[in-house]
Short mmCIF file of the C-alpha atoms (twelve columns), coordinates in Angstrom:
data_MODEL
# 
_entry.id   MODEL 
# 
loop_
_atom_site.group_PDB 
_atom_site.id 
_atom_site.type_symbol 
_atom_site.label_atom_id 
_atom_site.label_alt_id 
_atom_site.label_comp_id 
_atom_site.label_asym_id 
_atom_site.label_seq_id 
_atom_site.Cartn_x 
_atom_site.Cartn_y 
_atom_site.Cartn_z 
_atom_site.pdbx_PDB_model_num 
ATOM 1   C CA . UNK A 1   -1.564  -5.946  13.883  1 
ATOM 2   C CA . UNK A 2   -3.294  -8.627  11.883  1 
ATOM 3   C CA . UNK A 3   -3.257  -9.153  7.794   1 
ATOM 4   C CA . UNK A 4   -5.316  -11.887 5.685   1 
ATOM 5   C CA . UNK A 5   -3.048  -12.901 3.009   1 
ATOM 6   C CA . UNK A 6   0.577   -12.762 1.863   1 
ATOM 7   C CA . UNK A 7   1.060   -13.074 -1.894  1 
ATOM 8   C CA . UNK A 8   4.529   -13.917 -3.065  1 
ATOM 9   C CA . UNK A 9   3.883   -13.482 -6.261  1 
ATOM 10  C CA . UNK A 10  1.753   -10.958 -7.137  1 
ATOM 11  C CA . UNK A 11  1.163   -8.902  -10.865 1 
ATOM 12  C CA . UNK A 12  -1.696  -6.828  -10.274 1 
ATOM 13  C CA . UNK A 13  -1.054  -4.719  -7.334  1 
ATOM 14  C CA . UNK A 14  1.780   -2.591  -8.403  1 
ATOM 15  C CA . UNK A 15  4.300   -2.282  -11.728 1 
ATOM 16  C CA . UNK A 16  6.416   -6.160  -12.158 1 
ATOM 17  C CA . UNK A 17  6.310   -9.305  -9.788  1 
ATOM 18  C CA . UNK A 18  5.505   -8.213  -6.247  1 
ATOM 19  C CA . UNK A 19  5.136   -9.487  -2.994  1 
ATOM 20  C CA . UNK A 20  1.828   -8.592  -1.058  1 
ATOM 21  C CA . UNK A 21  0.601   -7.806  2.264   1 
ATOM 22  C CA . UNK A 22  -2.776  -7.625  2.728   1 
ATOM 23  C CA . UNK A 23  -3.401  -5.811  6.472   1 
ATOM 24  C CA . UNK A 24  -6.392  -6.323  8.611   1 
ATOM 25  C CA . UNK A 25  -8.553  -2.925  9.713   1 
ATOM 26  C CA . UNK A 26  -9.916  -0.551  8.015   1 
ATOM 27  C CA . UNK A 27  -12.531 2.133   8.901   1 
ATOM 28  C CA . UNK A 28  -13.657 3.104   5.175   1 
ATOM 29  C CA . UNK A 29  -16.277 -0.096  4.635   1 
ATOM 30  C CA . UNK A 30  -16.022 1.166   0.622   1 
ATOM 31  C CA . UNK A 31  -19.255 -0.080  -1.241  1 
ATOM 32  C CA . UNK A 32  -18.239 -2.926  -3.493  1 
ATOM 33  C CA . UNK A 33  -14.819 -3.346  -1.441  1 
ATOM 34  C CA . UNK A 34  -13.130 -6.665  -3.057  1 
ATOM 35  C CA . UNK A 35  -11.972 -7.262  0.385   1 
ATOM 36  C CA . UNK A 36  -14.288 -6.658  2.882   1 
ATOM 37  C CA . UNK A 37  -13.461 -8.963  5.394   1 
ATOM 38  C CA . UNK A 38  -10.295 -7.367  6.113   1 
ATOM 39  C CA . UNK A 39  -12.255 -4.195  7.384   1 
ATOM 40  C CA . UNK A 40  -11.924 -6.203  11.417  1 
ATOM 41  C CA . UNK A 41  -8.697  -5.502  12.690  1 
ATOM 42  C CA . UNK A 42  -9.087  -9.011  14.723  1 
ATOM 43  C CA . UNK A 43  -9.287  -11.029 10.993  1 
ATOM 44  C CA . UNK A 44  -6.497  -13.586 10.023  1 
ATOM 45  C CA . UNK A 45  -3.210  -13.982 11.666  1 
ATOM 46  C CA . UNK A 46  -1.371  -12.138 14.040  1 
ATOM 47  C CA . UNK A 47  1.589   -9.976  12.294  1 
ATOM 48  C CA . UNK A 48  4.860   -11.857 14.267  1 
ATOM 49  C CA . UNK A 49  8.771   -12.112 13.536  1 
ATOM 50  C CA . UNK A 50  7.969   -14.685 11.973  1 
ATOM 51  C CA . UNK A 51  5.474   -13.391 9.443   1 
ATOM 52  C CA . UNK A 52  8.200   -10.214 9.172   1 
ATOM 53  C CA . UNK A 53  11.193  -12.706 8.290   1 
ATOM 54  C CA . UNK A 54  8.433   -14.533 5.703   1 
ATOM 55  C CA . UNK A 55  7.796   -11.826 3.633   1 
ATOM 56  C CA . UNK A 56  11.642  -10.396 3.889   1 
ATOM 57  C CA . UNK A 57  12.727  -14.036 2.463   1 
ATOM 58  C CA . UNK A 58  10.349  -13.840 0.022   1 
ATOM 59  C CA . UNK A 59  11.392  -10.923 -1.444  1 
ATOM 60  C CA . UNK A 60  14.938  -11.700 -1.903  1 
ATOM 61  C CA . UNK A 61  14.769  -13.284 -5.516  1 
ATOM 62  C CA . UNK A 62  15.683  -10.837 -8.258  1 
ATOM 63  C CA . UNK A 63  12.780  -11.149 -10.387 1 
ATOM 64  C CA . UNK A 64  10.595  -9.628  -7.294  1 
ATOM 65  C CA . UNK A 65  10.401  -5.385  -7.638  1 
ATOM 66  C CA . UNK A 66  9.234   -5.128  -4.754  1 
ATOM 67  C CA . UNK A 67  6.728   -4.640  -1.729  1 
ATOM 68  C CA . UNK A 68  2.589   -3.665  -2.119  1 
ATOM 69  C CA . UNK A 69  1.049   -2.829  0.820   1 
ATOM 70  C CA . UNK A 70  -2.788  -3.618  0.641   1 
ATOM 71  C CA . UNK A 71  -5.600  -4.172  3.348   1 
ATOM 72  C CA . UNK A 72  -7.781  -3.281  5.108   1 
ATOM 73  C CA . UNK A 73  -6.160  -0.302  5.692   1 
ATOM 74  C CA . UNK A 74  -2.229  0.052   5.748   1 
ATOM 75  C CA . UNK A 75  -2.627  3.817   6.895   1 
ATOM 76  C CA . UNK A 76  -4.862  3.061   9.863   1 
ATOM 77  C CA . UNK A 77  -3.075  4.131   12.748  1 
ATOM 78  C CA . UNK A 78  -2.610  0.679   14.431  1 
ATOM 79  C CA . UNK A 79  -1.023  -0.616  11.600  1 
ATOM 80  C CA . UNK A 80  1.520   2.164   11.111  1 
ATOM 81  C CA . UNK A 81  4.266   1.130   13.984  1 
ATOM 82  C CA . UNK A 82  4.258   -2.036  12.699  1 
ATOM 83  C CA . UNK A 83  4.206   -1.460  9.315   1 
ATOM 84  C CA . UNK A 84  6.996   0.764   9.092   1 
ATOM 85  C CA . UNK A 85  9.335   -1.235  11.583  1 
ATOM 86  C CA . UNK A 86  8.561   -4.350  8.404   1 
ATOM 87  C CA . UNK A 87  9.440   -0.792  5.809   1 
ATOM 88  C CA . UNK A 88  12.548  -0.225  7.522   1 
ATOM 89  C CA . UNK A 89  13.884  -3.386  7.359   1 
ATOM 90  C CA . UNK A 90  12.854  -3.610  3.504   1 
ATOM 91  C CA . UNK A 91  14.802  -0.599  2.824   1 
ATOM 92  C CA . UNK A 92  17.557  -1.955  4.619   1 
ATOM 93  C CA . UNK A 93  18.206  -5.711  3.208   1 
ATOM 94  C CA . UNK A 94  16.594  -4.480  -0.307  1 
ATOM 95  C CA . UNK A 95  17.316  -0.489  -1.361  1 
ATOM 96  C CA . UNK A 96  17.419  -1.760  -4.640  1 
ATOM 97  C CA . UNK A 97  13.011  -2.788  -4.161  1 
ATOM 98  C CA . UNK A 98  10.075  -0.547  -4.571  1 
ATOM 99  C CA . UNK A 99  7.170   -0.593  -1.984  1 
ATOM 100 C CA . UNK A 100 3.292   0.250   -3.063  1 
ATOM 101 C CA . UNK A 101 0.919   1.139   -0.785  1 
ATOM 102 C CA . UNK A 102 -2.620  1.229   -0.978  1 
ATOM 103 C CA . UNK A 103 -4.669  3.536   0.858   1 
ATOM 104 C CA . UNK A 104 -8.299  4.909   0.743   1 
ATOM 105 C CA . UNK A 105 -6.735  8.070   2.554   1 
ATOM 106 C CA . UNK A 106 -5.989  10.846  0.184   1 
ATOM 107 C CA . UNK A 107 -2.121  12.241  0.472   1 
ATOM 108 C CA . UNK A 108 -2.854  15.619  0.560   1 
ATOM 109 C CA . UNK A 109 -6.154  15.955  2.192   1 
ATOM 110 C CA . UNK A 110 -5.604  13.193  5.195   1 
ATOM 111 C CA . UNK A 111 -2.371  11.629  5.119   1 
ATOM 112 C CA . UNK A 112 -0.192  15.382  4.879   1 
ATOM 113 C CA . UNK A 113 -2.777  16.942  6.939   1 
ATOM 114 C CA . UNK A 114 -4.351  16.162  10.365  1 
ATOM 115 C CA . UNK A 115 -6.869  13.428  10.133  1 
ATOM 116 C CA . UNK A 116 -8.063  10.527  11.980  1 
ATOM 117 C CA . UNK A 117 -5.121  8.763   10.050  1 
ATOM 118 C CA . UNK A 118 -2.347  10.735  11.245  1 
ATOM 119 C CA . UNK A 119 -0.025  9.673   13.750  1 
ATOM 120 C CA . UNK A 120 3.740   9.697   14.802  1 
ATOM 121 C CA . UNK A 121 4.829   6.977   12.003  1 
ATOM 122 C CA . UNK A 122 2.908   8.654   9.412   1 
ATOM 123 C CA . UNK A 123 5.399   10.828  7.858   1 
ATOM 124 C CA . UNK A 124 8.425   8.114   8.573   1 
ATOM 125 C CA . UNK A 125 5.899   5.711   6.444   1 
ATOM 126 C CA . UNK A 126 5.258   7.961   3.627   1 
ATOM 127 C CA . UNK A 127 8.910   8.968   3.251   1 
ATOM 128 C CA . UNK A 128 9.542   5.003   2.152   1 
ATOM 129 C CA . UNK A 129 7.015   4.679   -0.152  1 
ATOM 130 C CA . UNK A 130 7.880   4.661   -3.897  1 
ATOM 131 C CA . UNK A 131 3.766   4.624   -5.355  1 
ATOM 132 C CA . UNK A 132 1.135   5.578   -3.394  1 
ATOM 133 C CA . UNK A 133 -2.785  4.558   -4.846  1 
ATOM 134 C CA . UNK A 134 -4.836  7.004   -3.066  1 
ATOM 135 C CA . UNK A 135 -8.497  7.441   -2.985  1 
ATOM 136 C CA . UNK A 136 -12.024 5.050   -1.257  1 
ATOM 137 C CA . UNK A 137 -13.084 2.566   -3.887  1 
ATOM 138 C CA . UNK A 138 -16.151 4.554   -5.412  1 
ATOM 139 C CA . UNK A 139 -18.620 1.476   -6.595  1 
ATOM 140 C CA . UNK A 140 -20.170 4.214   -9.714  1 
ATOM 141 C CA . UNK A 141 -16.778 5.257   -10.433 1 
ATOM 142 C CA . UNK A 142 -15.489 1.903   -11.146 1 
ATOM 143 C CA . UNK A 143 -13.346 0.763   -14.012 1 
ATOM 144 C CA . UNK A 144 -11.633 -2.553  -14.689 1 
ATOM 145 C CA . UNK A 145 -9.613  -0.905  -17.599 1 
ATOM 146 C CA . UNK A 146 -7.709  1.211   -15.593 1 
ATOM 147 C CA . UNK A 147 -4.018  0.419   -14.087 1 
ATOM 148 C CA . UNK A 148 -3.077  -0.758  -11.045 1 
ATOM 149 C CA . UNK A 149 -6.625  0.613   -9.643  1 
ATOM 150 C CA . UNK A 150 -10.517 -0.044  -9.707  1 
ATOM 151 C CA . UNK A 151 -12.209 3.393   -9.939  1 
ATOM 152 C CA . UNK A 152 -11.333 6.466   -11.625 1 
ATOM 153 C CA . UNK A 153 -11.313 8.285   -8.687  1 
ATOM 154 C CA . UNK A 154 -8.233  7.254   -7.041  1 
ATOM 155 C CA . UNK A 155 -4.769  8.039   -8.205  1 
ATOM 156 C CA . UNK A 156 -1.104  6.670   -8.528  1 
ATOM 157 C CA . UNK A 157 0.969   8.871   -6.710  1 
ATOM 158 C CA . UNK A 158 4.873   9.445   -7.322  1 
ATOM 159 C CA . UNK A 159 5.374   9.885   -3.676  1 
ATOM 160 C CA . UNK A 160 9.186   11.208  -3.475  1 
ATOM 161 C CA . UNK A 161 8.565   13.741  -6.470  1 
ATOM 162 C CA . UNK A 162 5.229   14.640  -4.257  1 
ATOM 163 C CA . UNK A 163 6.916   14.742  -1.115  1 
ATOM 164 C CA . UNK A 164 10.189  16.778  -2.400  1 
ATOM 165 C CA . UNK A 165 8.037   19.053  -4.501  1 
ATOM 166 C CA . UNK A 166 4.906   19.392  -2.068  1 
ATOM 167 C CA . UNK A 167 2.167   18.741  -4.358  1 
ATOM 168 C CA . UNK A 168 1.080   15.547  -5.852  1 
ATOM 169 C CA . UNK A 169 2.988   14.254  -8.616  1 
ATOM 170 C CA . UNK A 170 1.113   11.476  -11.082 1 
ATOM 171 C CA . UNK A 171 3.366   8.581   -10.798 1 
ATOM 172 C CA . UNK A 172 4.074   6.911   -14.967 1 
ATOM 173 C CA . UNK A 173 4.534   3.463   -15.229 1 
ATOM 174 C CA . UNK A 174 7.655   2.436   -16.711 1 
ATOM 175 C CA . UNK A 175 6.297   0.497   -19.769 1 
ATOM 176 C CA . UNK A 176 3.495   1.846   -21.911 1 
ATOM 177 C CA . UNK A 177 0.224   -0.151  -21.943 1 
ATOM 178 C CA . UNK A 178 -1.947  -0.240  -24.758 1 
ATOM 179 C CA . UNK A 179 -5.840  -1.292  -25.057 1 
# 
């Protein structure tokens, strides 16, 4: 696996101070995609121990709440195996952390069901996921007011309430935000 960018100190892709992984592949080419050249699976650096030990160092300081997964496409399936082995060792060294994935496969319709994005790490990937923003980035649909998203289409899913209660649960940001 490749990725473009690691932030280590990110605000806008997920609730509080994150760290960020930005993944390289993605099959979705969204119109108007802020990140386009992360759609080649060959672009930016090779994913190595090294790069694993990087962002598990950088994520040690308290003020960090946790991981965002971003791309590309983290849900492609030749990101998955390495993705979770990186998710696994989060958990471990860092229960107390939340991870945030984005993903322009919907959780119901692609990720829970048979689709080109299903394979045998999906479910293991899922299961360690706290937020979930689901949806393609719709161009018409977009909307620079809204939270931790850019069009109103997708959605900010409370994925262990959706997993344990088998529908999708809106996740609710712990603060209120007012415009």
């Amino acid at each position: 696996m490749n990725y473009g960018e690691i932030k280590k100190c990110d605000i806008a892709n997920g609730e509080g101070v994150r760290v960020a992984l930005f993944v390289s592949g993605c099959r979705h080419h969204c119109k108007g995609c802020f990140n386009s050249m992360t759609w080649d699976f060959n672009y930016g650096k090779k994913f190595t121990k090294e790069t694993e030990e990087e962002i598990l160092e950088a994520l040690k300081p308290n003020y960090i709440d946790g991981l965002s997964l971003l791309g590309g496409e983290p849900f492609e399936p030749e990101n998955q195996e390495v993705l979770v082995k990186l998710l696994r060792k989060v958990k471990e060294r860092y229960p107390e952390k939340n991870i945030w994935c984005y993903s322009g496969y919907l959780f119901d319709e692609e990720l829970k069901k048979e689709s080109r994005a299903r394979c045998e790490y999906t479910d293991e990937m899922l299961s360690m996921l706290d937020v979930l923003v689901d949806g393609r980035f719709e161009e018409d649909k977009k909307n620079i007011t809204l939270l931790f998203r850019g069009s109103e289409n997708q959605r900010l899913i409370d994925v262990k309430k959706s997993l344990e209660q088998d529908k999708v649960v809106e996740w609710k940001p712990a603060i209120k935000r007012g415009l």
